[in-house]
C-alpha positions in Angstrom: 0.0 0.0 0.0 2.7 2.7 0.7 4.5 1.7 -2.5 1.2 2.2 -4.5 0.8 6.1 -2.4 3.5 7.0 -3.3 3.5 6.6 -6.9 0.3 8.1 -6.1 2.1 11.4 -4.7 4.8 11.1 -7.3 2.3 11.3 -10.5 0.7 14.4 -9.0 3.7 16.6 -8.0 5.3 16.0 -11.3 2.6 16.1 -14.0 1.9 20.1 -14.2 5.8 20.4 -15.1 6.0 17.6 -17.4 6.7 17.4 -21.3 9.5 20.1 -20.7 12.4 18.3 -22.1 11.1 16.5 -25.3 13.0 16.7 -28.8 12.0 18.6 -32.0 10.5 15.8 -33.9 9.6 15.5 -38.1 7.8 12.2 -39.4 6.9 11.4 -43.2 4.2 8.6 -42.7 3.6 5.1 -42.1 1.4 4.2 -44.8 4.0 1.3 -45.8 2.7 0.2 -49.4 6.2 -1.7 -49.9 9.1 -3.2 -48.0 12.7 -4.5 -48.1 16.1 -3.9 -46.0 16.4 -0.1 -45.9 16.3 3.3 -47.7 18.9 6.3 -48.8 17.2 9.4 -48.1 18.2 13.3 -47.9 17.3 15.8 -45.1 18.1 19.6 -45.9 18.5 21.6 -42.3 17.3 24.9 -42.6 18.5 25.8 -39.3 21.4 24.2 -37.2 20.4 21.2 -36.0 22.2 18.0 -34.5 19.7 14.6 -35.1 19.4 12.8 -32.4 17.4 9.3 -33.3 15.1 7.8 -35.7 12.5 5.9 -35.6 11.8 3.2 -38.4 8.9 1.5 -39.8 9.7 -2.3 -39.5 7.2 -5.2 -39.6 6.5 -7.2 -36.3 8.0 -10.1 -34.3 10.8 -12.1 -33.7 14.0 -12.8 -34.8 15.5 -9.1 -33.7 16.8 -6.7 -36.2 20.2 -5.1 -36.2 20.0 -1.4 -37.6 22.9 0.4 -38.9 22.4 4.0 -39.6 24.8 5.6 -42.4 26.1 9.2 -43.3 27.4 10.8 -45.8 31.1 11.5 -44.5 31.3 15.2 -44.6 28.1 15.9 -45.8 26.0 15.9 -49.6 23.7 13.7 -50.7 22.9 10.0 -51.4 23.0 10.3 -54.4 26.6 11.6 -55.0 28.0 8.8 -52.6 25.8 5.9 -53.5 27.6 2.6 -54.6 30.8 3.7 -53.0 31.2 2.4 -49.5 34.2 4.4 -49.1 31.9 7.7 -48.8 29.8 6.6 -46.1 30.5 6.6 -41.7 28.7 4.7 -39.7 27.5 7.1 -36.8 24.8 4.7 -35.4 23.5 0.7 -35.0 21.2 -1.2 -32.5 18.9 -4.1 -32.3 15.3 -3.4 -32.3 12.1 -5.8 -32.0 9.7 -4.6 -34.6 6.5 -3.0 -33.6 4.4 -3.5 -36.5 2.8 -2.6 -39.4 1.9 1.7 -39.1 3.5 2.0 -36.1 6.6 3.2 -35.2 9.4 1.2 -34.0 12.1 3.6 -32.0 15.7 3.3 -31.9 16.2 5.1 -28.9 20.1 6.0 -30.4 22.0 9.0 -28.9 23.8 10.1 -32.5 24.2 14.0 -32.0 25.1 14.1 -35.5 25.2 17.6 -36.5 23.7 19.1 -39.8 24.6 23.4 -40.6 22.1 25.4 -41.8 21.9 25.1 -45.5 23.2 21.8 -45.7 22.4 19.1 -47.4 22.9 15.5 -45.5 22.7 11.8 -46.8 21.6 8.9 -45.0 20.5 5.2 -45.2 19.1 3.3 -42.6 19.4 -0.7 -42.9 18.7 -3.9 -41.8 22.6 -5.6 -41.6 20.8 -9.3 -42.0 18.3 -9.4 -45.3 15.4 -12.0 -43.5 12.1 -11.1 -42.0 10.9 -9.0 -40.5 11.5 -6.5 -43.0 11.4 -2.3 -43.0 8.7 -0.8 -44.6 8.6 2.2 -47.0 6.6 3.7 -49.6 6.9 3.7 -53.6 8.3 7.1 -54.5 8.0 9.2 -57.8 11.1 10.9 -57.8 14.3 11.1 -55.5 13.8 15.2 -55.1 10.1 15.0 -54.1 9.7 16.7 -50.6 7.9 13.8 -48.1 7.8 16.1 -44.9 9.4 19.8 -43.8 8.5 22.2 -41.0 10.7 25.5 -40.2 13.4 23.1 -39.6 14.3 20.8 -41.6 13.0 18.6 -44.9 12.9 15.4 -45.8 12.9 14.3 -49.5 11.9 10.7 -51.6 14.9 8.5 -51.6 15.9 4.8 -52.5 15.1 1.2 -51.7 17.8 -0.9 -50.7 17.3 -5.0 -51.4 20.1 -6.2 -50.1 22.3 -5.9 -46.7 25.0 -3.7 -46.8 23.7 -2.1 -49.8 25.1 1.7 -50.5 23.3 2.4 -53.6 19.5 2.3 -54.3 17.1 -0.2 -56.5 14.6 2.2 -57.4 12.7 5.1 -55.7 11.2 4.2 -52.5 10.4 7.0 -49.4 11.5 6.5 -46.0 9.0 6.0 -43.6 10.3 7.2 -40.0 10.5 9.8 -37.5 13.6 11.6 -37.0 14.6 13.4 -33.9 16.4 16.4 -33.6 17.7 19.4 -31.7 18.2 23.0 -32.5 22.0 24.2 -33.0 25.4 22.6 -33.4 26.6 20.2 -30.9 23.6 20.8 -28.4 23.2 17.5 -26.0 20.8 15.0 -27.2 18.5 13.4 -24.7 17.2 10.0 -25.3 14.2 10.3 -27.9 11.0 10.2 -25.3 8.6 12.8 -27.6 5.0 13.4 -25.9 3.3 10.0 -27.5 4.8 7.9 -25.4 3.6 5.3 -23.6 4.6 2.3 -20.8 4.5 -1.2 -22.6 3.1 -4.4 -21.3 5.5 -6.3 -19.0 5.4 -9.5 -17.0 4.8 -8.3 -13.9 1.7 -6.5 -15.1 -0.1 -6.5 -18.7 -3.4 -5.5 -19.8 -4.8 -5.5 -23.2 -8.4 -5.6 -24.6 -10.1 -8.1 -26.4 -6.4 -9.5 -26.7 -5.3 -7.5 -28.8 -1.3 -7.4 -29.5 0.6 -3.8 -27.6 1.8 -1.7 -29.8 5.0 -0.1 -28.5 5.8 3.1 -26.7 4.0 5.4 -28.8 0.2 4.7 -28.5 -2.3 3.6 -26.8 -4.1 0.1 -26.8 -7.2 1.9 -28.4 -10.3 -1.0 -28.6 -13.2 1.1 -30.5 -16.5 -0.8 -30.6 -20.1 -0.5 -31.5 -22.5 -0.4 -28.4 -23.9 -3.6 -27.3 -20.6 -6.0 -28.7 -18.8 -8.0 -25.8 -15.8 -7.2 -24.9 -13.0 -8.2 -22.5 -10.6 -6.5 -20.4 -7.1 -9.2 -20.0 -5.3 -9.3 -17.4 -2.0 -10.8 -17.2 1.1 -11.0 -14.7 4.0 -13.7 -13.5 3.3 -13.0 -10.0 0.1 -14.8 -9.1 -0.9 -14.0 -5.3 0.5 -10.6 -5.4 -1.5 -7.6 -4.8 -2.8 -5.3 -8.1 -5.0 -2.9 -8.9 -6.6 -1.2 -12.5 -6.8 2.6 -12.6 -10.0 3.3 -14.4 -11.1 6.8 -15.4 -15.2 6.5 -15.9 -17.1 8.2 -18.4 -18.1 11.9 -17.7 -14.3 12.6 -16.7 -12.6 16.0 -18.4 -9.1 14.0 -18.4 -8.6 10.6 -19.6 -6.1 9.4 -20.8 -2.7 11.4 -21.4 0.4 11.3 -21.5 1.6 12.8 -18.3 5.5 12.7 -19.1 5.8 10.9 -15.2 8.5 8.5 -15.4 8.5 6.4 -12.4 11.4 3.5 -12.0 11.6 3.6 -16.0 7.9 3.3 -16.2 5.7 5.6 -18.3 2.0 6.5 -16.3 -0.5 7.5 -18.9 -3.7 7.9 -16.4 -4.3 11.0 -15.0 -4.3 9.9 -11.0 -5.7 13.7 -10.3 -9.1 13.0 -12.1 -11.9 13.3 -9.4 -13.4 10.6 -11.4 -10.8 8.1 -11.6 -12.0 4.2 -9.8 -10.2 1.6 -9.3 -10.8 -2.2 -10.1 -10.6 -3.5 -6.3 -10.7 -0.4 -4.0 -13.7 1.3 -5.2 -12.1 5.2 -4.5 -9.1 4.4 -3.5 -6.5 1.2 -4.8 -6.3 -1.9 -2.8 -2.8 -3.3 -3.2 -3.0 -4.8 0.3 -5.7 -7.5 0.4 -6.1 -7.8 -3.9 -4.2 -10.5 -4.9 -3.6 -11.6 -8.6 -5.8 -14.8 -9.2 -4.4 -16.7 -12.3 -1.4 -15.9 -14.8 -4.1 -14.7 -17.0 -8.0 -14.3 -16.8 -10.5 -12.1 -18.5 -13.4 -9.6 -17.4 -16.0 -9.6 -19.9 -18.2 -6.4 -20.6 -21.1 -5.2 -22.4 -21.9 -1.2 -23.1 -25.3 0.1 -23.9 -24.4 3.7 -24.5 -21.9 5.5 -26.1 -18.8 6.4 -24.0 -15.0 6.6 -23.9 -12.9 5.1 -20.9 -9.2 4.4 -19.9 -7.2 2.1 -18.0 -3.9 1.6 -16.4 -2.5 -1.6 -14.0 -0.6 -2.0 -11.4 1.0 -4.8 -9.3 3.7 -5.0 -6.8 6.8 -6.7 -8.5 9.4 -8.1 -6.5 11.2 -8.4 -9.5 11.3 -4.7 -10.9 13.9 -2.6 -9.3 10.5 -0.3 -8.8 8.9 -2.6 -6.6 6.0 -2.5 -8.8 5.3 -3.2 -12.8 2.5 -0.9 -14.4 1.3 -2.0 -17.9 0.4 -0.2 -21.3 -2.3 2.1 -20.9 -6.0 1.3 -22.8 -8.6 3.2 -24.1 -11.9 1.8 -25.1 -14.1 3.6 -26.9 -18.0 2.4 -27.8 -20.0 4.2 -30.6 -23.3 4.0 -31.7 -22.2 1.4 -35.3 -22.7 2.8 -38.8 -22.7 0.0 -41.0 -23.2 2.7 -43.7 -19.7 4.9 -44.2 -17.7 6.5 -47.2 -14.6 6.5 -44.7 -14.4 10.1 -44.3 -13.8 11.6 -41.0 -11.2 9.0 -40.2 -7.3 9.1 -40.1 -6.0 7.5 -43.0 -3.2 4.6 -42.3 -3.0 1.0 -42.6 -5.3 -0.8 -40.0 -8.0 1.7 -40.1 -11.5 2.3 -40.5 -14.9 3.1 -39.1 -15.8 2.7 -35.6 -17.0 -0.9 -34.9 -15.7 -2.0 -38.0 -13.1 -5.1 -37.6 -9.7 -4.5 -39.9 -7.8 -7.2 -38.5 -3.8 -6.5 -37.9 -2.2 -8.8 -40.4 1.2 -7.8 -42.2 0.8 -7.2 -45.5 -2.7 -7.8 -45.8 -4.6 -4.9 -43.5 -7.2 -2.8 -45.6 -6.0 0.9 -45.8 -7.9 4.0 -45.5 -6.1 6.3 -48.7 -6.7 9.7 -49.7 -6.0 10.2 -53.3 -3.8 7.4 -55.3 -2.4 4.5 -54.2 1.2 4.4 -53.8 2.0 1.6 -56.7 1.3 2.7 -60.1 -1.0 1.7 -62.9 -3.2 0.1 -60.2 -6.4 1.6 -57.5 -8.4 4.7 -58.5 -6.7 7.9 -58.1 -9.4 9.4 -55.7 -12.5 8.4 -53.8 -15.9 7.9 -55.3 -17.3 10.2 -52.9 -15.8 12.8 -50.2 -12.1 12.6 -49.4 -11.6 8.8 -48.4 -11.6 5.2 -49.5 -10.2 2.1 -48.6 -8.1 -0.2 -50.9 -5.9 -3.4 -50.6 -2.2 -2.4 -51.2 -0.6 -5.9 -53.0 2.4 -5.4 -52.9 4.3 -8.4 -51.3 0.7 -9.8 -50.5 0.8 -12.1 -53.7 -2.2 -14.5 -52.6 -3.3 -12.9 -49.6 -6.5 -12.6 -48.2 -7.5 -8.9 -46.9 -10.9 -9.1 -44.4 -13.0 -5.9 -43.6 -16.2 -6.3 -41.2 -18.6 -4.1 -40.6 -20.3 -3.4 -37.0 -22.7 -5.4 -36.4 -26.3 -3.6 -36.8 -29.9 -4.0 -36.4 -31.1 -3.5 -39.6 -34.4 -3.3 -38.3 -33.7 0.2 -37.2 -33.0 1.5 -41.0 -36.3 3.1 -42.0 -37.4 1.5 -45.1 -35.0 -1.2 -44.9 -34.7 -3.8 -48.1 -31.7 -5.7 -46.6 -29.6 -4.1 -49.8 -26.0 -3.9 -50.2 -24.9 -1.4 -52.0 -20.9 0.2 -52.4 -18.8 1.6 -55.0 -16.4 -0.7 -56.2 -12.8 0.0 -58.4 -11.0 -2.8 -60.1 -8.3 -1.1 -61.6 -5.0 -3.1 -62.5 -3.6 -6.1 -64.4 -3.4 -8.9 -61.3 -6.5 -7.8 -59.5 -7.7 -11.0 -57.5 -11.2 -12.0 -56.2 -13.3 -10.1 -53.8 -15.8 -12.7 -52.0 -19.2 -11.0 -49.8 -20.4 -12.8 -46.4 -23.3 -12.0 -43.9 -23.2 -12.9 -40.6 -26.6 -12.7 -39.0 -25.8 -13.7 -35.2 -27.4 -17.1 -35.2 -23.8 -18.4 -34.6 -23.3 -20.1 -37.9 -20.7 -17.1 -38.5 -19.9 -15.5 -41.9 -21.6 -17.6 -44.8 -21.4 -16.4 -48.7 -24.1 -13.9 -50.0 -25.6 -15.4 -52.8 -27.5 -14.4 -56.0 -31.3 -15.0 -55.4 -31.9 -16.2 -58.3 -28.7 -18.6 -59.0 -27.9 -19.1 -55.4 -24.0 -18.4 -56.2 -21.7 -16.9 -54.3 -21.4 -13.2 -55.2 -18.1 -12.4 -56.4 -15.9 -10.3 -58.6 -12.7 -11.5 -60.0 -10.3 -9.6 -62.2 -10.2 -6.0 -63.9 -13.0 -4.0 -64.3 -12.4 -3.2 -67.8 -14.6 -0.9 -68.2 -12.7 1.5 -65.9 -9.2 3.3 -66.1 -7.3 5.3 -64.2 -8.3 9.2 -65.0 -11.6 8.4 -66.0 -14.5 5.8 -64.9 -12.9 4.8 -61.9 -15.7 3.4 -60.1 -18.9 1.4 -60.6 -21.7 1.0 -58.0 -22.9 -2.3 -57.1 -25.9 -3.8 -55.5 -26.1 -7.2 -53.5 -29.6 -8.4 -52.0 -28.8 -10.0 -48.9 -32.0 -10.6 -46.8 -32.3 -14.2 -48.6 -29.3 -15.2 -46.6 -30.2 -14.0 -43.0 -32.8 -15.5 -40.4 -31.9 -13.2 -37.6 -32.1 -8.9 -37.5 -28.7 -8.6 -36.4 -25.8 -8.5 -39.2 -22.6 -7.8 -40.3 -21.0 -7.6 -44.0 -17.5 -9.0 -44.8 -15.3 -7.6 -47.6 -13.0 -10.6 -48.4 -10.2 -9.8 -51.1 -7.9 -12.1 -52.0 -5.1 -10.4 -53.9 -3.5 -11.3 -57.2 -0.2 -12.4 -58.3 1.7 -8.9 -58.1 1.5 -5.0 -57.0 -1.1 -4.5 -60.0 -4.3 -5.8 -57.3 -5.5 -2.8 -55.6 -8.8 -3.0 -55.5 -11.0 -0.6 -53.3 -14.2 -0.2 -52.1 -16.3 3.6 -51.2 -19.5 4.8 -50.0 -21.2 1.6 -48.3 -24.4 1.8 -47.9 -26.7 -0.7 -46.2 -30.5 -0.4 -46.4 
């Protein structure tokens, strides 16, 4: 108990003062869309600057991946050195564990490389080992096109590199990262902790929802769900018996979740302990790390919401084995909406992994629908914009030769659409010389899970394989479709299933837009 008031007392004293000592931070994106061992890339420093880390974009999971970082001795570009070892120092390497797919995976380096005003400066970052996982980056258009600049600094489109140890570039392929910097010449770096980050899972004390996998330092565990689906709260930790306890801020509060910048034995705390309407899992008010003892290795808590509401979560054990005497775990948000089986994907960040709320895009490399603005990042294949508004989602294929891509909706009660015919309908773009086969399901909550729609009147499966060649990029780049579905449901309750299986190359990027359910 005095442990736990502590960190109590700690979190409050320290979190009006905190985020004083972050880094100057400029990301391109993590939209992915390709992948090998590493890129060459240029930044341009408008001001003095000295970079301190990166962060990379590099798939998920085991084995560990060695990173070198490379510059241009002297300063000047890629290109100018590229192909010549000779040119390049190595000012930086480590061994990361991947975070995943639109994440980012940090290298927490201490470079203080510097970069004068007005200066152009070459770099490559690499795998040293060419196996899986790999680093992601996105299909570029030209080396000089600018990918990110603020007052600072700018980044520009560089080169893929497809094999380790490689100094000069395949083709053109963007960086996808973060890089980490501070103002002036020689200034002392600090180890890169920017204001999204967050305490990971650990085996003293881990807590995810709806098991789903944490993803690093920099975010939350964020479950968004339509009102009314079940949902769990896990629970996880190596010391069985000893005491523990969940921070949970309620709906109604002004502060949920943040990122406080409190640092306590190397442990990042994400709840706000100073909301009035923060509760606890076992002490009500007030935690109970004296009597609450940890029942199983792992165990569940199931839950059902029946309004919409956003909540937060944070736990703690005592830990004889953390020099802290105590472990706390990733933080979680869950947020439950009202579902809107009907969406043309506006309104939401675009990214790999995304979508409505409710909807199910599960997190599978290389095969995760992706909400896109404009074109896709390969060329000759997916429309060039949406059908309607800003947003659509697609099925980037390249490197997913043969895999499947699944997109649920929320389940609804179509009962509540006014005039309801139990009608599909959705834009659909099949641009692009390997586009594969897009199946529909329905599942209608009688427990016999996702079965095909069918054609009433054939009873076939509904499916579309191959090109739409009646469409092209720059002109007819969509087609609406619509599917009857009512023949293939006994219950009110459903939810629709986009199932692409992709082609045989990049060409496959097939897309979907304003879906409509009625």
């Amino acid at each position: 108990m005095t442990r736990f008031a502590c960190l109590l007392g700690i979190a409050l004293f320290l979190a009006p003062t905190a985020n004083a000592q972050f880094q100057s931070q400029i990301t391109t994106y993590y939209s992915a869309g390709n992948a090998c061992y590493g890129n060459l890339f240029d930044v341009m420093a408008t001001n003095d600057l000295t970079v301190c880390s990166f962060d990379i974009h590099l798939d998920a999971g085991a084995p560990a991946s060695t990173i070198n970082v490379w510059a241009v001795t002297g300063g000047g570009s890629w290109q100018t050195a590229q192909g010549n070892a000779s040119l390049w120092t190595l000012i930086g390497t480590t061994t990361v564990t991947g975070v995943g797919i639109g994440s980012p995976t940090p290298l927490n380096l201490n470079l203080g490389y510097q970069i004068p005003a007005g200066t152009v400066q070459g770099f490559i970052i690499e795998k040293t080992v060419g196996s899986a996982p790999v680093i992601r980056y996105t299909n570029g258009t030209s080396y000089g096109s600018i990918e990110a600049t603020n007052a600072d600094v700018t980044i520009y489109g560089g080169g893929g590199i497809c094999a380790p140890g490689g100094f000069a570039a395949n083709t053109t392929r963007n960086w996808n990262g973060t890089m980490y910097y501070e103002l002036g010449l020689n200034p002392t770096c600090v180890l890169p902790n920017p204001p999204g980050e967050y305490q990971i899972n650990q085996p003293g004390a881990s807590m995810t929802l709806n098991g789903q996998l944490d993803p690093g330092p920099f975010g939350p565990i964020i479950q968004a769900s339509a009102v009314g689906t079940l949902e769990s709260i896990d629970l996880a930790s190596v010391n069985v018996g000893a005491p523990y306890d969940v921070a949970l801020v309620i709906p109604g509060m002004t502060l949920s979740l943040n990122v406080l910048g409190v640092v306590l034995g190397n442990q990042t705390v994400n709840i706000d302990l100073g909301d009035p309407n923060i509760l606890y899992l076992n002490g009500g008010a007030a935690p109970n790390l004296a009597t609450s003892a940890f029942p199983a290795p792992t165990f569940s808590i199931p839950f059902v919401t029946y309004s919409p509401f956003t909540a937060a979560g944070q736990m703690v054990a005592l830990d004889p084995v953390n020099p802290a005497g105590y472990s706390i775990s990733h933080a979680c948000q869950y947020e439950a909406a009202t579902c809107n089986i009907s969406s043309n994907f506006d309104n939401i960040n675009t990214g790999v992994g995304g979508g409505p709320i409710g909807w199910i895009n599960p997190a599978v490399p290389g095969a995760s629908w992706t909400v896109n603005s404009g074109g896709t990042p390969s060329t000759g294949t997916g429309p060039t914009s949406a059908d309607s508004g800003s947003n659509y989602m697609f099925c980037e294929t390249s490197g997913a030769t043969g895999q499947t891509f699944t997109l649920d909706t929320c389940p609804y009660d179509i009962t509540q659409i006014s005039g309801v015919t139990g009608t599909l309908t959705f834009a659909l773009s099949r641009i692009g010389a390997t586009i594969g086969t897009l199946n529909l399901l329905v599942d209608d909550n009688s427990g016999a899970g996702f079965v095909p729609i069918t054609d009433p009147v054939t009873n076939a499966p509904v499916t579309w394989t191959g090109a739409d060649l009646t469409q092209n990029q720059g002109l007819v780049e969509w087609t609406t479709v619509s599917v009857p579905f009512l023949h293939n449901v006994t219950g009110s309750v459903v939810a629709i299933r986009f199932s692409y299986t992709a082609g045989t190359s990049f060409t496959g990027d097939l897309a979907i837009d304003t879906v409509v359910v009625n």
